[in-house]
DSSP file (Angstrom, degrees, kcal/mol; ACC not computed):
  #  RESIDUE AA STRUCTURE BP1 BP2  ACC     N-H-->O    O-->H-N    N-H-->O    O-->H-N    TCO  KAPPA ALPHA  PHI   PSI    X-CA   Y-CA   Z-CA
    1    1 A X              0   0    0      0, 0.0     2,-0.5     0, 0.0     0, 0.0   0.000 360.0 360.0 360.0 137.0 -118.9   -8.0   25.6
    2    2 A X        -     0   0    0     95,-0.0     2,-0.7     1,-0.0    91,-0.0  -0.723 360.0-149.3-102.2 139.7 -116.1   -6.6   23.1
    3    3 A X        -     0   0    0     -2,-0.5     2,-0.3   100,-0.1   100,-0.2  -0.837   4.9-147.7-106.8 131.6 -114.9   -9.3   21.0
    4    4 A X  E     -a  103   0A   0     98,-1.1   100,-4.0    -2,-0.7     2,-0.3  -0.489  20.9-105.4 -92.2 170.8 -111.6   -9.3   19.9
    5    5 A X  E     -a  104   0A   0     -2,-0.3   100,-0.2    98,-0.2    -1,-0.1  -0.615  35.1-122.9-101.1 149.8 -110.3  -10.7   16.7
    6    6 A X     >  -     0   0    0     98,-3.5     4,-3.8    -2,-0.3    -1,-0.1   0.046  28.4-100.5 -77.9-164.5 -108.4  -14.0   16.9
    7    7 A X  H  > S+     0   0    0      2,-0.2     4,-2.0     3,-0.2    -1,-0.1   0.900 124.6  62.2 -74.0 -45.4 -104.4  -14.6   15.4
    8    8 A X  H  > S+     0   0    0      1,-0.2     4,-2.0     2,-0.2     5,-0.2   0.997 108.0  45.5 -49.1 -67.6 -106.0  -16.2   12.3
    9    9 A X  H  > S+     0   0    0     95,-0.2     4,-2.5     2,-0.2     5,-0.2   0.882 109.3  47.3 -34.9 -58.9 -107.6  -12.8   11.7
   10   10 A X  H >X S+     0   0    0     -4,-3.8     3,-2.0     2,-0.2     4,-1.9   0.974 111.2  49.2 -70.9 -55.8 -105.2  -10.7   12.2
   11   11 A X  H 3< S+     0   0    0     -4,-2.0     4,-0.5     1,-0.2     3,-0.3   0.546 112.2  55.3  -5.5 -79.7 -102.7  -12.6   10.0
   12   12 A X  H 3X S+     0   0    0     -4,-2.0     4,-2.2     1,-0.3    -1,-0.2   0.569 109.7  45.8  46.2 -69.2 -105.5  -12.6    7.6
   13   13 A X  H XX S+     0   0    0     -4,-2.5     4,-1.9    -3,-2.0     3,-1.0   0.988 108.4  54.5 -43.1 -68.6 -105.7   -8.8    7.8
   14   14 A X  H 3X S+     0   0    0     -4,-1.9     4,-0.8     1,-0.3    -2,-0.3   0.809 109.5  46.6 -56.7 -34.1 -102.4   -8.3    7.5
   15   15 A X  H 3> S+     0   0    0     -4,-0.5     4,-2.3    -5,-0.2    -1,-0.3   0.731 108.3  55.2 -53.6 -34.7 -102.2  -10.3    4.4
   16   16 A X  H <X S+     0   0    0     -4,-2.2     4,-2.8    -3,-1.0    -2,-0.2   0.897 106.3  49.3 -73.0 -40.7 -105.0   -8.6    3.0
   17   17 A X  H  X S+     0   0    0     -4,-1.9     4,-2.7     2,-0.3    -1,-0.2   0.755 113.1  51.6 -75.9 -33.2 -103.4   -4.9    3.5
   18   18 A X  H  X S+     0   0    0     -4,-0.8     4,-1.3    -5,-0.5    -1,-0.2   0.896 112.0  45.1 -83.8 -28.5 -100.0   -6.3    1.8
   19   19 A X  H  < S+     0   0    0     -4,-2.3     4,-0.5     2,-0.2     3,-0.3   0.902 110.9  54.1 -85.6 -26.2 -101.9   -7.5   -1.0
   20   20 A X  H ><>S+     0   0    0     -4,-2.8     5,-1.8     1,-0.2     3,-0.7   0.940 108.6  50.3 -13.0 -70.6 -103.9   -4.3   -1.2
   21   21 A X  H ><5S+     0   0    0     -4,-2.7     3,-0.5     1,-0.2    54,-0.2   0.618 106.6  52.5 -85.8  -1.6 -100.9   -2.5   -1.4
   22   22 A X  T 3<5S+     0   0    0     -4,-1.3    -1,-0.2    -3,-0.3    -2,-0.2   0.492  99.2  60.0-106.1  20.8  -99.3   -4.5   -4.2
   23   23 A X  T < 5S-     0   0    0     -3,-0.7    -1,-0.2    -4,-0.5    -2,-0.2   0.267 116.4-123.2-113.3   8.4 -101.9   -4.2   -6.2
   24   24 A X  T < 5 +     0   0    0     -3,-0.5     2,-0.6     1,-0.2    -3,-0.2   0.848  63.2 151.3  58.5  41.4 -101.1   -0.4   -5.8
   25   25 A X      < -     0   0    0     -5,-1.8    -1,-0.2    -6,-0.1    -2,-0.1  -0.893  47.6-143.8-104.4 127.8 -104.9   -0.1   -4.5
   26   26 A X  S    S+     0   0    0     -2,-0.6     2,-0.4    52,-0.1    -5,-0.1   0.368  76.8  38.0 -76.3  23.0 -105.6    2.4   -2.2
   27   27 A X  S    S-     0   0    0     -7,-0.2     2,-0.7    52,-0.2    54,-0.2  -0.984  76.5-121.2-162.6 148.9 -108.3    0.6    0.1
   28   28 A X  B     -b   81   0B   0     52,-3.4    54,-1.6    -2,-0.4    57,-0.3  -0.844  38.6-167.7 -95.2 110.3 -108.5   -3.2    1.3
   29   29 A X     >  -     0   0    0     -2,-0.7     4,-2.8    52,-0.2     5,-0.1  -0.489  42.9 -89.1-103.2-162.2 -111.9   -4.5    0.0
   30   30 A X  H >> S+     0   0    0      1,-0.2     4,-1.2     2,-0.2     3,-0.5   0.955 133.7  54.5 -70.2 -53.8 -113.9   -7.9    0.9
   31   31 A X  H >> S+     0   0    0      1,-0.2     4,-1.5     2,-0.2     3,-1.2   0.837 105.5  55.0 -54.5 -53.7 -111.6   -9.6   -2.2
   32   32 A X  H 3> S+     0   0    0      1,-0.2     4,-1.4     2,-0.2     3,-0.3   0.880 113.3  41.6  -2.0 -73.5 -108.3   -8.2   -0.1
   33   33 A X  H <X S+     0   0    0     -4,-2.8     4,-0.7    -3,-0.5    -1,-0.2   0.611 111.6  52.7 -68.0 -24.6 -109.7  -10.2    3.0
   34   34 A X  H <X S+     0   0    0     -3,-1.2     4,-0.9    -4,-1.2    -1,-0.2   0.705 112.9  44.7 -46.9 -46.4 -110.7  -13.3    0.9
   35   35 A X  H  < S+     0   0    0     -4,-1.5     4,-0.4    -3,-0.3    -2,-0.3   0.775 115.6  50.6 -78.4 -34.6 -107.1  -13.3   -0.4
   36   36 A X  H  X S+     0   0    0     -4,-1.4     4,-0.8    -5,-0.3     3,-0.4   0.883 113.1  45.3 -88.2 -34.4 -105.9  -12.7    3.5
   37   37 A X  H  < S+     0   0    0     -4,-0.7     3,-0.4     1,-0.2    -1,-0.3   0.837 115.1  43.4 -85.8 -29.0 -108.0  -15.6    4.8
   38   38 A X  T  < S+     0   0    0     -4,-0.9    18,-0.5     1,-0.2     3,-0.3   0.500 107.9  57.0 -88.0  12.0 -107.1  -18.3    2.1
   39   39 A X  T  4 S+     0   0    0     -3,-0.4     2,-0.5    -4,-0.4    -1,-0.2   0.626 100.7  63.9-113.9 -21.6 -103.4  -17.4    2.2
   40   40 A X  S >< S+     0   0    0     -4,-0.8     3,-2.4    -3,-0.4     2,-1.5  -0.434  73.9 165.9 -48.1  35.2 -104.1  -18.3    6.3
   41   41 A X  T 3   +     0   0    0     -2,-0.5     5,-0.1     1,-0.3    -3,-0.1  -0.345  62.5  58.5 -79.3  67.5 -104.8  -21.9    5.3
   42   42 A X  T 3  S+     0   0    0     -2,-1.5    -1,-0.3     3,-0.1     4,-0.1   0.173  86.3  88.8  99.4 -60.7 -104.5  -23.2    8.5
   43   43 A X  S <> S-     0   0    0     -3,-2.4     4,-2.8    -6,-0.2    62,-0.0  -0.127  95.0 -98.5 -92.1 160.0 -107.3  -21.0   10.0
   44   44 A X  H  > S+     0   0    0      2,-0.2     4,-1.5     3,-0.1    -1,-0.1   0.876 115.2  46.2 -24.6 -71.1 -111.2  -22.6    9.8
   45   45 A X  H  4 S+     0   0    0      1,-0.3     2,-1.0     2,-0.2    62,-0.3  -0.466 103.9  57.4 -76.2-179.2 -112.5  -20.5    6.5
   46   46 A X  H  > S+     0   0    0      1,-0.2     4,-3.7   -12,-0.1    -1,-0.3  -0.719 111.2  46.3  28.8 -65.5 -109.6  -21.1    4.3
   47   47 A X  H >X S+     0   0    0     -4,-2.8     3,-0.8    -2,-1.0     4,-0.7   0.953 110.5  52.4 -53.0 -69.1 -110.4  -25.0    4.9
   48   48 A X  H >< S+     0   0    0     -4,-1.5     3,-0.6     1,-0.3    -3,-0.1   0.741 111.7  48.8 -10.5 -73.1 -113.9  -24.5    4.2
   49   49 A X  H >4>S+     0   0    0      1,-0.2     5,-1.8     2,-0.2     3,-0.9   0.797 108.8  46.8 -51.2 -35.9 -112.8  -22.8    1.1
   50   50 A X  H <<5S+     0   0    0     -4,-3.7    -1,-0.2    -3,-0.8    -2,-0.2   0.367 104.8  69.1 -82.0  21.4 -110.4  -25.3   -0.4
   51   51 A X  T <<5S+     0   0    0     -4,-0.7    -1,-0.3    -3,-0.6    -2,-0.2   0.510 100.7  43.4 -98.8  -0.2 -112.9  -27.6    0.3
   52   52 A X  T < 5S-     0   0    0     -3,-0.9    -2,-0.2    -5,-0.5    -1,-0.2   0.293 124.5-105.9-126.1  33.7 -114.5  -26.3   -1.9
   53   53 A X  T   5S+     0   0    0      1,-0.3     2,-0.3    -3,-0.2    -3,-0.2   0.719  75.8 130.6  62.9  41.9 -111.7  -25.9   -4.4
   54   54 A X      < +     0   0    0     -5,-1.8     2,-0.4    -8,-0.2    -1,-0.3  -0.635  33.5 170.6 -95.5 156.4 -111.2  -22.0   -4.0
   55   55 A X    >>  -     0   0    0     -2,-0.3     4,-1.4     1,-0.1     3,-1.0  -0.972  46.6-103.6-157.1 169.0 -107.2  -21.4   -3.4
   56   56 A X  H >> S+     0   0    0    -18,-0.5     4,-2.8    -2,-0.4     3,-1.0   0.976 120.0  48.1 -54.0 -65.2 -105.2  -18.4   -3.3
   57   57 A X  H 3> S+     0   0    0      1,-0.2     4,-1.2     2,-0.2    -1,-0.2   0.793 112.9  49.6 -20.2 -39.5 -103.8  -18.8   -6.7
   58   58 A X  H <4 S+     0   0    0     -3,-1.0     4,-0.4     2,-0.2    -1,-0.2   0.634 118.2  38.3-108.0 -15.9 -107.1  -19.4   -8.1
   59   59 A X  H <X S+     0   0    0     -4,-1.4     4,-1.7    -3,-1.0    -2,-0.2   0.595 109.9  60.8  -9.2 -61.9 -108.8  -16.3   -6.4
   60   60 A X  H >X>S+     0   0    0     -4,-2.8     5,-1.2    -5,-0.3     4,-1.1   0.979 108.2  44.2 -59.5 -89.5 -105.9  -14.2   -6.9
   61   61 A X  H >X5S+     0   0    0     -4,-1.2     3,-1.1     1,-0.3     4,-0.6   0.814 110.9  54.1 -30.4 -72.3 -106.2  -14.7  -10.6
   62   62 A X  H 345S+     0   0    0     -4,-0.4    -1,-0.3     1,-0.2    -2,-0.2   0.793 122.0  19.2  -7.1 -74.7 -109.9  -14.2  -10.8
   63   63 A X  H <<5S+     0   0    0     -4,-1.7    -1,-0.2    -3,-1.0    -2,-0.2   0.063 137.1  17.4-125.6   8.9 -110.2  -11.2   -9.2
   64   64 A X  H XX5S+     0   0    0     -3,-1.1     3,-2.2    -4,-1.1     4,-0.8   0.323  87.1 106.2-152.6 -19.8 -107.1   -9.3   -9.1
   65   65 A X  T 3<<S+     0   0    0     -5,-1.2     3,-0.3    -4,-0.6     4,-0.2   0.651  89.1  36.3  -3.5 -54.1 -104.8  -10.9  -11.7
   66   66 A X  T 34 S+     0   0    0     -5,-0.3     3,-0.4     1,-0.2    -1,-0.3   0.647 113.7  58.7-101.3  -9.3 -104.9   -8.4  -14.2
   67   67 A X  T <4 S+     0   0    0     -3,-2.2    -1,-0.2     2,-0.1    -2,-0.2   0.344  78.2  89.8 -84.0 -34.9 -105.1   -5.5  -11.6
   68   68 A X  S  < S+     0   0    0     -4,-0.8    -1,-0.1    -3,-0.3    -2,-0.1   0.911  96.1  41.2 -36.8 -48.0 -101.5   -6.6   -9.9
   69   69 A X  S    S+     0   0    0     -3,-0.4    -1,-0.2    -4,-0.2    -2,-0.1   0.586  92.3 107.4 -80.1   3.6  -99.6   -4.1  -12.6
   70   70 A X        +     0   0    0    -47,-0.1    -3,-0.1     3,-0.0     2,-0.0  -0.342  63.5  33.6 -91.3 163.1 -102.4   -1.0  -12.4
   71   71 A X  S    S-     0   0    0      1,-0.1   -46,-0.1     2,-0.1   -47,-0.1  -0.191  91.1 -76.2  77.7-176.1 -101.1    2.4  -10.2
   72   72 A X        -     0   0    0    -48,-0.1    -1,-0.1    -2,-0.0   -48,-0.0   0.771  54.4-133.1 -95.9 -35.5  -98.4    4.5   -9.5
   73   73 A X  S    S+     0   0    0      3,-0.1    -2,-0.1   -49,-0.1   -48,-0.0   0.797  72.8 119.1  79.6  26.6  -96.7    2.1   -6.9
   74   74 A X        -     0   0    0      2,-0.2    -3,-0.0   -50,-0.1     3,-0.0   0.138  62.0-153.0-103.1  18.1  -96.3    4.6   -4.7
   75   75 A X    >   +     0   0    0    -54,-0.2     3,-1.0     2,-0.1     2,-0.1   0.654  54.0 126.2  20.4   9.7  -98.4    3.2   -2.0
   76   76 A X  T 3   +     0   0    0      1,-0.2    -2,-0.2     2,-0.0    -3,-0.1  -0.678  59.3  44.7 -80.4 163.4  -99.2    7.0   -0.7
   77   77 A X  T 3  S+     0   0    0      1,-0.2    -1,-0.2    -2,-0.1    -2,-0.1  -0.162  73.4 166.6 109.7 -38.1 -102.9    7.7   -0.4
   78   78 A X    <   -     0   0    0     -3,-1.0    -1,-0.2     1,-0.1   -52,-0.1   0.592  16.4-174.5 -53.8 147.6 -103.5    4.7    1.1
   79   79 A X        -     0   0    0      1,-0.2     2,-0.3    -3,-0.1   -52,-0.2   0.860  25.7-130.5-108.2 -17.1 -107.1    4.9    2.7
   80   80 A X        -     0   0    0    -63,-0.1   -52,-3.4     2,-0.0    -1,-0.2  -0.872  64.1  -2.1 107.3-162.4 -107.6    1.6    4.8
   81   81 A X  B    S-b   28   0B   0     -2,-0.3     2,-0.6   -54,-0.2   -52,-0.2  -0.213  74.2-121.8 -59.2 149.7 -111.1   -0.8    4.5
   82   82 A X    >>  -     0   0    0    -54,-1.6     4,-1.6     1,-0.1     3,-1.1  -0.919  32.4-100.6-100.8 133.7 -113.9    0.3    2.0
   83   83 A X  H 3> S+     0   0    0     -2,-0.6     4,-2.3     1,-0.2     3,-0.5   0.698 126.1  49.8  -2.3 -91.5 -117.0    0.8    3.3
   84   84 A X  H 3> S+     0   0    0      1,-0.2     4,-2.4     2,-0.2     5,-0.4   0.756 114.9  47.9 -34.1 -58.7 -118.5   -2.7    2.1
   85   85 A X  H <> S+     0   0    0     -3,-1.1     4,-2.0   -57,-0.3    -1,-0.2   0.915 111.5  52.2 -91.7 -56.9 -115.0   -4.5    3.8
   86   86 A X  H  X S+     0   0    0     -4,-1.6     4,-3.3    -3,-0.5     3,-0.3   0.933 110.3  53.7 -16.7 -72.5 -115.8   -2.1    7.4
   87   87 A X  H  X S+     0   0    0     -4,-2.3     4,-5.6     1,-0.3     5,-0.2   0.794 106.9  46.6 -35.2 -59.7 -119.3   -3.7    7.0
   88   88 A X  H  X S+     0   0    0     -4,-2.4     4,-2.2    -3,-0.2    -1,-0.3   0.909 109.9  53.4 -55.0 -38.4 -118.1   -7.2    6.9
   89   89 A X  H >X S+     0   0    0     -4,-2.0     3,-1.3    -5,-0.4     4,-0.7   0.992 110.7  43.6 -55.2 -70.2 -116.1   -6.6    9.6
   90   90 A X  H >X S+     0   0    0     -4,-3.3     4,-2.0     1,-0.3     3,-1.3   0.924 112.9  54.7 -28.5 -49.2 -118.9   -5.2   11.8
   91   91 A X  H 3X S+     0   0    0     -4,-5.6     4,-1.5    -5,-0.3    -1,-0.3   0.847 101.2  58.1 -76.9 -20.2 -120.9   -7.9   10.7
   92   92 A X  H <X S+     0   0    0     -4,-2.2     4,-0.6    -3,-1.3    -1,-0.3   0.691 105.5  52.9 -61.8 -36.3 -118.1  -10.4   11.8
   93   93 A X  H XX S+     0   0    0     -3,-1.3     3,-1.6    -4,-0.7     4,-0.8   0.982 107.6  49.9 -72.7 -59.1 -118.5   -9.1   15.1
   94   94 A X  H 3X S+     0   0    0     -4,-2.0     4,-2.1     1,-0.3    -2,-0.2   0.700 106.6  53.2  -6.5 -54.4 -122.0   -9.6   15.0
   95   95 A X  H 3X S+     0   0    0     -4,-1.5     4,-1.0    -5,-0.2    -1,-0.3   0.775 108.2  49.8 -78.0 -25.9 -121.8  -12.9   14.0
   96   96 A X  H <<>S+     0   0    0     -3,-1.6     5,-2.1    -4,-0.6    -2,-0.2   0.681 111.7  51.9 -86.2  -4.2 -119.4  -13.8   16.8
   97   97 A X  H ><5S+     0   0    0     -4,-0.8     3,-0.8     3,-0.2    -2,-0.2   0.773 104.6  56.8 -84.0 -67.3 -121.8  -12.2   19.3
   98   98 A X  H 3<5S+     0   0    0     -4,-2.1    -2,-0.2     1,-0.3    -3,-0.1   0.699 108.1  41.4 -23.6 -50.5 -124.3  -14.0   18.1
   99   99 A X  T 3<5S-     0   0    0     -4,-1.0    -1,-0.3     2,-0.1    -2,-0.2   0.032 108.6-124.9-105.9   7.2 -122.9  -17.3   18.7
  100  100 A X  T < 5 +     0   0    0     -3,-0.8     2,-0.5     1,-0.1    -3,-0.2   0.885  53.6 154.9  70.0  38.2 -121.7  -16.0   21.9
  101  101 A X      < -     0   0    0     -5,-2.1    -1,-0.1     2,-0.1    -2,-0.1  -0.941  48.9-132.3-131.9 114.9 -118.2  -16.8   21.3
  102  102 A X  S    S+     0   0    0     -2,-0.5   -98,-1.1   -99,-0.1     2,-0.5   0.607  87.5  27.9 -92.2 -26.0 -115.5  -14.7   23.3
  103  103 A X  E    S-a    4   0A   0   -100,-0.2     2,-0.6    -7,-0.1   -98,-0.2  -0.890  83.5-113.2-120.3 153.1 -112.8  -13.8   19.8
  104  104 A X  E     -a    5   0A   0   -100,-4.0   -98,-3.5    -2,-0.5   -95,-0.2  -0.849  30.4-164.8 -78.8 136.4 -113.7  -13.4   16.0
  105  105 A X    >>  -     0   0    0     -2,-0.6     4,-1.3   -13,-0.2     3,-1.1  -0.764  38.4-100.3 -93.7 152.2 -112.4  -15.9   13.7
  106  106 A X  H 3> S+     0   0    0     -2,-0.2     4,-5.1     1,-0.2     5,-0.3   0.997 118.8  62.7 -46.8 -53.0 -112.2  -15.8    9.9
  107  107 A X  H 3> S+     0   0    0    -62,-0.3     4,-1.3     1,-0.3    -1,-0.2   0.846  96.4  58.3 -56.7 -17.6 -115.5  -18.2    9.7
  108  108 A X  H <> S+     0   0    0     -3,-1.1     4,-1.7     2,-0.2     3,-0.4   0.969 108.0  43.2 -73.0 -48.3 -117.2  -15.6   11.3
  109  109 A X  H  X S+     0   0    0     -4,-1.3     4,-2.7     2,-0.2    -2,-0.2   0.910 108.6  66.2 -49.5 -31.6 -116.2  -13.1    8.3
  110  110 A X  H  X S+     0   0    0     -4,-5.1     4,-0.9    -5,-0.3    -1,-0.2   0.944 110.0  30.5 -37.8 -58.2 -117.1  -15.9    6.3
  111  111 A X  H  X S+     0   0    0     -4,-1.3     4,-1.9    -3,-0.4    -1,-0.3   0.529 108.6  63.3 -65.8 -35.6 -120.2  -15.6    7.2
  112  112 A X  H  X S+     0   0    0     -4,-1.7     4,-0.8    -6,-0.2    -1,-0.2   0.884 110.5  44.8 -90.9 -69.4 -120.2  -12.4    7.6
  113  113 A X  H  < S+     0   0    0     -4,-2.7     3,-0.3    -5,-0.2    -2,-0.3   0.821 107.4  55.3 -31.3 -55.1 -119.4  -12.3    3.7
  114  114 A X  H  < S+     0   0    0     -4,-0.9    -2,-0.2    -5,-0.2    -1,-0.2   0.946 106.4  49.3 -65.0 -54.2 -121.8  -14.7    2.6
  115  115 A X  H  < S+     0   0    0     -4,-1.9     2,-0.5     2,-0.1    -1,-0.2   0.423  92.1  99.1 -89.3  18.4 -124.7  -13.0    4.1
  116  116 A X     <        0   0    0     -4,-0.8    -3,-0.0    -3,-0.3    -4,-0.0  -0.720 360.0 360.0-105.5 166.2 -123.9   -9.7    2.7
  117  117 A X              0   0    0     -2,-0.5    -1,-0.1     0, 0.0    -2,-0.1   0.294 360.0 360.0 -81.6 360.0 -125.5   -8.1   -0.6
């Protein structure tokens, strides 16, 4: 069965690719997709996380803060997922297969996230 990714997701995505590219990085990694899913807060994993006192703000700083001003800001180059962020993805499908459930949602990347190395 091909699973498609839900509305949450793509949002999620879509967020992740704009903050990618203002952080003048040329690939969307798993932090990208972290940022894309708590900036959904709406969607399952984004509650999960602020329940557990992550927010975007407080993410965003962490792990890309200092990062915002770095590159040319020419957004050419641009490459897409990294490997590791592909992976998750795959593995997102997996996990929604798994649980037999007809779209991906972020909590399947959640998951998908958590269990990787």
């Amino acid at each position: 069965m091909n699973r498609d990714f839900n509305n949450f997701v793509e949002d999620a995505l879509a967020k992740a690719r704009e903050d990618a590219l203002a952080c003048h990085q040329k690939y969307i990694g798993t932090e990208h997709i972290i940022l894309g899913i708590l900036s959904v807060e709406s969607c399952l994993a984004a509650r999960v996380l602020g329940e557990c006192g992550l927010t975007y703000e407080k993410f965003l700083d962490a792990t890309l803060g200092k990062s915002m001003s770095l590159g040319d800001g020419s957004g050419s180059g641009f490459k897409g997922y990294s490997p590791k962020a592909s992976h998750v993805l795959e593995m997102a499908v997996a996990e929604a297969e798994r649980l037999d459930v007809d779209e991906v949602g972020t909590e399947h990347i959640l998951l998908a996230i958590l269990k990787e190395r």
